[in-house]
KOLNURO-92240 format. One record per residue: residue in one letter; x, y negated, z of N, C-alpha, C in turn. Coordinates in steps of 0.02 Angstrom, whole numbers, padded with zeros to 5 digits. Each point is the difference from the previous one (the first is absolute). Example, Ala and Ser with C-alpha at 12.3 -4.5 7.8 and 13.67 -1.06 7.14 Angstrom:
! residues 2
<a,<00660,00284,00390>,<-00045,-00059,00000>,<00045,-00060,00000>> <s,<-00018,-00053,-00036>,<00042,-00059,00003>,<-00039,-00055,00037>> 
! end
This chain:
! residues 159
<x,<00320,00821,00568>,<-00015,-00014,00069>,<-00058,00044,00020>> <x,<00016,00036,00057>,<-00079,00031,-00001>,<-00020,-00026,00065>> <x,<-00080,-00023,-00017>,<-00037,-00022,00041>,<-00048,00044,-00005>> <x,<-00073,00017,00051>,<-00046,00033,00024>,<-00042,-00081,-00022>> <x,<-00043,00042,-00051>,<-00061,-00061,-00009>,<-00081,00001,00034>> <x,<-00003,-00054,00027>,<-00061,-00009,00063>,<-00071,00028,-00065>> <x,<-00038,00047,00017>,<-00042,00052,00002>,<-00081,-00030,00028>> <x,<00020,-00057,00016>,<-00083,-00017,00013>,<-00065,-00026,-00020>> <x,<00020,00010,-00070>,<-00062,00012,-00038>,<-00042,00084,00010>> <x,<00040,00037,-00012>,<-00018,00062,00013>,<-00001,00042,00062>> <x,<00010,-00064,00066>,<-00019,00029,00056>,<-00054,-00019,00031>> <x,<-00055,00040,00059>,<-00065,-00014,00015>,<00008,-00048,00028>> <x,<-00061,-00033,00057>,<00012,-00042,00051>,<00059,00032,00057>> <x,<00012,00058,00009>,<00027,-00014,00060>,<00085,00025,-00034>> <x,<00000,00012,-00057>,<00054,-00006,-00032>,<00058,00071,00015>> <x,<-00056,00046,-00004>,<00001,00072,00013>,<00012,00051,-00080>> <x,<-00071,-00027,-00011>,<-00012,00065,-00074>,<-00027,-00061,-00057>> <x,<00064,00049,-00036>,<-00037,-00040,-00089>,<-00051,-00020,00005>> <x,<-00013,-00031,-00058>,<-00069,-00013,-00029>,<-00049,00055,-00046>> <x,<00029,00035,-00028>,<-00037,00074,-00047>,<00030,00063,00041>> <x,<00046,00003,00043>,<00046,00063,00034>,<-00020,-00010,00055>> <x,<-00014,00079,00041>,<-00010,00021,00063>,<00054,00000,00029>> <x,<00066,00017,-00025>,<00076,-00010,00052>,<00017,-00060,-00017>> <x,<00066,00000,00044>,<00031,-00078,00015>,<00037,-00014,-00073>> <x,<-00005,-00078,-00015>,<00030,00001,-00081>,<00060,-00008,00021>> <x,<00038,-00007,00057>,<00075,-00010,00010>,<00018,00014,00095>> <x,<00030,00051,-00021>,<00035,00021,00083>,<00054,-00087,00014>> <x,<-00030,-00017,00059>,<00046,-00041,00026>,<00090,00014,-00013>> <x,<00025,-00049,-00010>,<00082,00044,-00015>,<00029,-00036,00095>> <x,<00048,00048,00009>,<00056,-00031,00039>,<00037,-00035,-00001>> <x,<-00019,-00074,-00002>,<00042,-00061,-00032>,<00049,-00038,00066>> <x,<00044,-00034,-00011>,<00054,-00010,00087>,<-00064,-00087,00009>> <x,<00018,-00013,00050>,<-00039,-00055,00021>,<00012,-00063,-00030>> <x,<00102,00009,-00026>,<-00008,-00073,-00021>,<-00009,-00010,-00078>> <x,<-00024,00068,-00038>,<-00011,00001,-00049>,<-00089,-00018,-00038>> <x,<-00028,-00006,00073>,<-00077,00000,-00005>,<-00022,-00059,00000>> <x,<-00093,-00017,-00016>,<-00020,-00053,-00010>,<-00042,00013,00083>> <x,<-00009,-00032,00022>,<-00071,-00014,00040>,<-00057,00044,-00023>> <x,<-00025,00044,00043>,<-00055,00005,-00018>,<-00033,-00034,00019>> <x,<-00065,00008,-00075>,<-00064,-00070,-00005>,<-00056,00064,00000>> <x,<-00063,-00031,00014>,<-00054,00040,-00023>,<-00016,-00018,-00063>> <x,<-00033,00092,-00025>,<00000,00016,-00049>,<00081,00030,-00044>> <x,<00030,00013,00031>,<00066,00040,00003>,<-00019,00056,-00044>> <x,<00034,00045,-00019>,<-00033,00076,-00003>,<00070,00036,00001>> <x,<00037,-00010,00052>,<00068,00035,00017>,<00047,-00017,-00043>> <x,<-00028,-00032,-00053>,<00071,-00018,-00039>,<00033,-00069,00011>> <x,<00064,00036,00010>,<00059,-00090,00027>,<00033,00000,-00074>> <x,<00017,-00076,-00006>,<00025,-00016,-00073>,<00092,-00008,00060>> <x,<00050,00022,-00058>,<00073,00022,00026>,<00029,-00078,-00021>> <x,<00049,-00028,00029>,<00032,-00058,-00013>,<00075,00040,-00011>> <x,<00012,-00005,-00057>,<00070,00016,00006>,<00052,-00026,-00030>> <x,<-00028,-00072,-00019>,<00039,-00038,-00022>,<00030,-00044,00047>> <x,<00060,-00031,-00021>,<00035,-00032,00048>,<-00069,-00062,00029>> <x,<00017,-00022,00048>,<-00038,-00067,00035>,<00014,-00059,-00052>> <x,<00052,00002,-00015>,<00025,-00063,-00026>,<-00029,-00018,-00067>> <x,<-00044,00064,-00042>,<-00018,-00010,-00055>,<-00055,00012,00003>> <x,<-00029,00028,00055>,<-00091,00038,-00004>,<-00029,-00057,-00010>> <x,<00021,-00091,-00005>,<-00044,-00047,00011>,<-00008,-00040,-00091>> <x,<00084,00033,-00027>,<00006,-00035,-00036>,<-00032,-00021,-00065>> <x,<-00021,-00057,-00032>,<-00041,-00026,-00034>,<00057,00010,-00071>> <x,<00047,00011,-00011>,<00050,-00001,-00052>,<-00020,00061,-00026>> <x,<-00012,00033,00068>,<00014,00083,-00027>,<-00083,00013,-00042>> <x,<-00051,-00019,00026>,<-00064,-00010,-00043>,<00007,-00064,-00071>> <x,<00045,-00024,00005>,<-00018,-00048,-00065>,<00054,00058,-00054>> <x,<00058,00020,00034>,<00032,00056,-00068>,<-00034,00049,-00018>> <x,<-00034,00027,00044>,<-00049,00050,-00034>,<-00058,-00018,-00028>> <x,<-00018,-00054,00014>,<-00062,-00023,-00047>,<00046,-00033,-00063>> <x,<00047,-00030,-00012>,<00033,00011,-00039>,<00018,00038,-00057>> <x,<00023,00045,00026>,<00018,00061,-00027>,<-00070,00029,-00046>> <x,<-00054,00008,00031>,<-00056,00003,-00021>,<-00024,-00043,-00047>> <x,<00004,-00060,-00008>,<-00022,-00043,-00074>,<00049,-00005,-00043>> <x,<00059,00022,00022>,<00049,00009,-00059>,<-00017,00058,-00044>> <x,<-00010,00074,00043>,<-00037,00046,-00029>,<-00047,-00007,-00048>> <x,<-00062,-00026,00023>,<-00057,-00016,-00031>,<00021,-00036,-00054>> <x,<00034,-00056,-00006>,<00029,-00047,-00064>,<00051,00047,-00035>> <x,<00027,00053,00022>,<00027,00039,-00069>,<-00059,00041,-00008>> <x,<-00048,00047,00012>,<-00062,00018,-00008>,<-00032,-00048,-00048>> <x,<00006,-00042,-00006>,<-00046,-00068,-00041>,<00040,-00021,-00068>> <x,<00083,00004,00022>,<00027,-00038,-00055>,<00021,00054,-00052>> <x,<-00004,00085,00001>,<00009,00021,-00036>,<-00055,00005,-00069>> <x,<-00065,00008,00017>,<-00032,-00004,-00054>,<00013,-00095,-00023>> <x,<-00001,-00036,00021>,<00014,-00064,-00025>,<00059,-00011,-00062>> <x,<00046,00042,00023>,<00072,00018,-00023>,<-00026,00038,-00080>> <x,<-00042,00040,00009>,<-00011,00035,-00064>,<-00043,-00060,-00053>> <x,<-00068,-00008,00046>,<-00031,-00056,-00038>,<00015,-00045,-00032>> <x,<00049,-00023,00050>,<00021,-00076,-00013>,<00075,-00024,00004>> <x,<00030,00034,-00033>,<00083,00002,-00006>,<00044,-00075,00014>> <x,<00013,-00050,00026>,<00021,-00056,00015>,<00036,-00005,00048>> <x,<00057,-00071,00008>,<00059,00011,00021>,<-00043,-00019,00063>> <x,<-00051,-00032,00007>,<-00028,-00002,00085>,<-00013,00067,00025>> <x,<00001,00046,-00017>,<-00026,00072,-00005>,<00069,00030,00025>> <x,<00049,-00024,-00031>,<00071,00027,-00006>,<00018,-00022,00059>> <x,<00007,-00043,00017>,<00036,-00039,00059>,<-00045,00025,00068>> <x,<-00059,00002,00005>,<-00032,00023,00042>,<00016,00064,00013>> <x,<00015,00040,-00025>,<00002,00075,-00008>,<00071,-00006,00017>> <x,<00041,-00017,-00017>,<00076,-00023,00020>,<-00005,-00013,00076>> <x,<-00038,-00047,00052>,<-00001,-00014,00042>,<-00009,00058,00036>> <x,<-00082,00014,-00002>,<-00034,00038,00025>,<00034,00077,00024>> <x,<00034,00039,-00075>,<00024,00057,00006>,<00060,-00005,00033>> <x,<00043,-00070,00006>,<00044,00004,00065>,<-00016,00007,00056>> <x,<-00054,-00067,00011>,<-00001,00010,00080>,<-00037,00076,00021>> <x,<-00035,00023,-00052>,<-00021,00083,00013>,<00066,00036,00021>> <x,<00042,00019,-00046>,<00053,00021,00022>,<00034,-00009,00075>> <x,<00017,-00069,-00006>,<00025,-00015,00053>,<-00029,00018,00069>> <x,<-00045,-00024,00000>,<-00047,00039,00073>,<00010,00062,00027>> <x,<-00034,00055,-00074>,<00006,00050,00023>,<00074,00034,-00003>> <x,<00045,-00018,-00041>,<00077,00030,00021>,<00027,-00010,00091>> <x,<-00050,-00064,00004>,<00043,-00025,00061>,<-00046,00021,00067>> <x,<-00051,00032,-00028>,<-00020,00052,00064>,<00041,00061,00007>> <x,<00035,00028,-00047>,<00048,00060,-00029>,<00040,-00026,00042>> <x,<00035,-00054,-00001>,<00082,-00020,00030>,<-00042,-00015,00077>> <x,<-00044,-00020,00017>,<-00047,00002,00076>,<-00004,00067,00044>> <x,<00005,00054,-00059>,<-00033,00056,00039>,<00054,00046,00004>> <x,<00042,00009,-00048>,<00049,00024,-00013>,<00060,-00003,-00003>> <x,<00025,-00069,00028>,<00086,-00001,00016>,<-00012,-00049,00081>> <x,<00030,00030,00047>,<00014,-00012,00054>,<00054,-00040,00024>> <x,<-00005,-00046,00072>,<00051,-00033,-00001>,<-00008,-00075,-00007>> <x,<00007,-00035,00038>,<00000,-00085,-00014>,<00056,-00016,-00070>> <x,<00048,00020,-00002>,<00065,-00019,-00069>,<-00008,00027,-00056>> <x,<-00046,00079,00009>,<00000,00020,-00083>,<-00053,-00018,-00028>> <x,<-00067,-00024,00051>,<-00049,-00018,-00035>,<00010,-00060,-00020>> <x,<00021,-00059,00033>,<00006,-00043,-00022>,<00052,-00017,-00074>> <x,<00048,00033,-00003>,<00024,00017,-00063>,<-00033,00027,-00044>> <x,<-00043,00069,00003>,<-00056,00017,-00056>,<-00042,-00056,-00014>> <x,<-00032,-00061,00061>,<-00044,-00031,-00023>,<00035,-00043,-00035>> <x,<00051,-00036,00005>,<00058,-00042,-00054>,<-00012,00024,-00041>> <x,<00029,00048,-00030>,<-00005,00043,-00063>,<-00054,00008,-00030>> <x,<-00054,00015,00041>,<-00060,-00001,-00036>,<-00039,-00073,-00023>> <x,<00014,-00059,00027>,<-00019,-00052,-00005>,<00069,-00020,-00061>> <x,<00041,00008,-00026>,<00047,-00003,-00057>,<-00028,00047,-00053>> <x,<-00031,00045,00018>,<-00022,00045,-00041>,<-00048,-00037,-00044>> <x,<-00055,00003,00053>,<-00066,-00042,-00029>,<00005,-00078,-00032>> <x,<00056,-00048,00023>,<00006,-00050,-00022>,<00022,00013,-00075>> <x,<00065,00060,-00013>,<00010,00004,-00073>,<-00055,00025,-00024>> <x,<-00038,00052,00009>,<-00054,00019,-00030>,<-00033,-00032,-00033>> <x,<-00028,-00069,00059>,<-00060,-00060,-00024>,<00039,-00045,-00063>> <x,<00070,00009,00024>,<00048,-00055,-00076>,<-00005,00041,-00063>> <x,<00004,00058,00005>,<00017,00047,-00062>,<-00072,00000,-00028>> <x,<-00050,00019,00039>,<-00059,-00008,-00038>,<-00027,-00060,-00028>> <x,<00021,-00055,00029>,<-00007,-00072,-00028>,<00017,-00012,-00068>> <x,<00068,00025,00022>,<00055,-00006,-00073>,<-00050,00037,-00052>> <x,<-00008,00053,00022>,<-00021,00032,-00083>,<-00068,-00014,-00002>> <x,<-00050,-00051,00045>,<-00051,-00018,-00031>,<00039,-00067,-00058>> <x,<00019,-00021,00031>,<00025,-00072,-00029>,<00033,00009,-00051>> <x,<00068,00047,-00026>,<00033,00020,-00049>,<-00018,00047,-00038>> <x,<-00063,00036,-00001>,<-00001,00064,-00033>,<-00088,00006,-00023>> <x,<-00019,00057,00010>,<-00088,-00006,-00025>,<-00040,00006,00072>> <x,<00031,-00005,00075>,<-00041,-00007,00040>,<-00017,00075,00047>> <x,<-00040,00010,00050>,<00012,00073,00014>,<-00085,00027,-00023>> <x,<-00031,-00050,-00023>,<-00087,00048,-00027>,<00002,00019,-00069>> <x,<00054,-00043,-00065>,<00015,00033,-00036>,<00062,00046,-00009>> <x,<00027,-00001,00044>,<00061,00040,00004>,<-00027,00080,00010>> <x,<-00037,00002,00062>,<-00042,00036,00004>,<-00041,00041,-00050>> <x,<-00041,-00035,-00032>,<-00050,-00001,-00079>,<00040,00037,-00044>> <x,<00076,-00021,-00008>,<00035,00016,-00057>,<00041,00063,00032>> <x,<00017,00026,00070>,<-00001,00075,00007>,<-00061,00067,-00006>> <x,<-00059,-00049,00033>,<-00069,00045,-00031>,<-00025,00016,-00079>> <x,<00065,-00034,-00037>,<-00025,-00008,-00085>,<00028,00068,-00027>> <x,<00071,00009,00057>,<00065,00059,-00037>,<-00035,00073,00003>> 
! end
């Protein structure tokens, strides 16, 4: 999405010239009217762009998946050294979870950005939600039936 980010830390009082620079830190752009904010004082020519639909610029879903998305990150960031340390089927199953819904997210920004169409996406997202559901079973299974995925792991870093 590109947005123009508001600049007014680094603009003077009258929201002219930088703060360390003699020229302007940003030429005003030519933005259409219904794409603009109000100007406020303390402006410094820069308008932030709305170019997302109306229907979602408000939405609170769309900030809880990406904060989401973000502590899932961080918890595989966390659970891999845990995984080495501390090899256990809570370890296993977590990592089972986790590396799906990782997957899943980001494949399904792929099928978001990249197949067009109300019918085929919704079929890619089927598919991808069958995908990820076998995924999360298959990795279950072989925590549960087999040595788990931190020693499974362990025992390809051994070969």
């Amino acid at each position: 999405m590109a947005t123009l980010l508001r600049l007014s830390v680094l603009c003077g009082a009258q929201g002219s010239r930088g703060l360390f620079l003699r020229t302007p830190v940003v030429k005003p752009a030519p933005v259409p009217a219904l794409l603009q904010d109000r100007l406020s004082p303390g402006w410094c020519g820069v308008q932030h762009l709305h170019l997302s639909p109306r229907r979602l610029s408000g939405s609170k879903a769309a900030s809880l998946h990406w904060t989401s998305e973000r502590v899932v990150s961080v918890l595989l960031f966390g659970l891999l050294p845990a995984a080495y340390l501390n090899p256990c089927s809570a370890v296993d199953y977590s990592l089972a979870a986790a590396l799906t819904l990782h997957g899943h997210w980001g494949l399904g920004q792929v099928v978001t950005d990249y197949i067009h169409g109300a019918a085929p996406q919704k079929a890619a997202k089927a598919g991808l939600l069958a995908l990820s559901a076998l995924t999360f079973a298959g990795l279950c299974y072989f925590n549960y039936h087999d040595v788990g995925i931190c020693r499974a792991v362990a025992m390809l870093w051994k070969l």
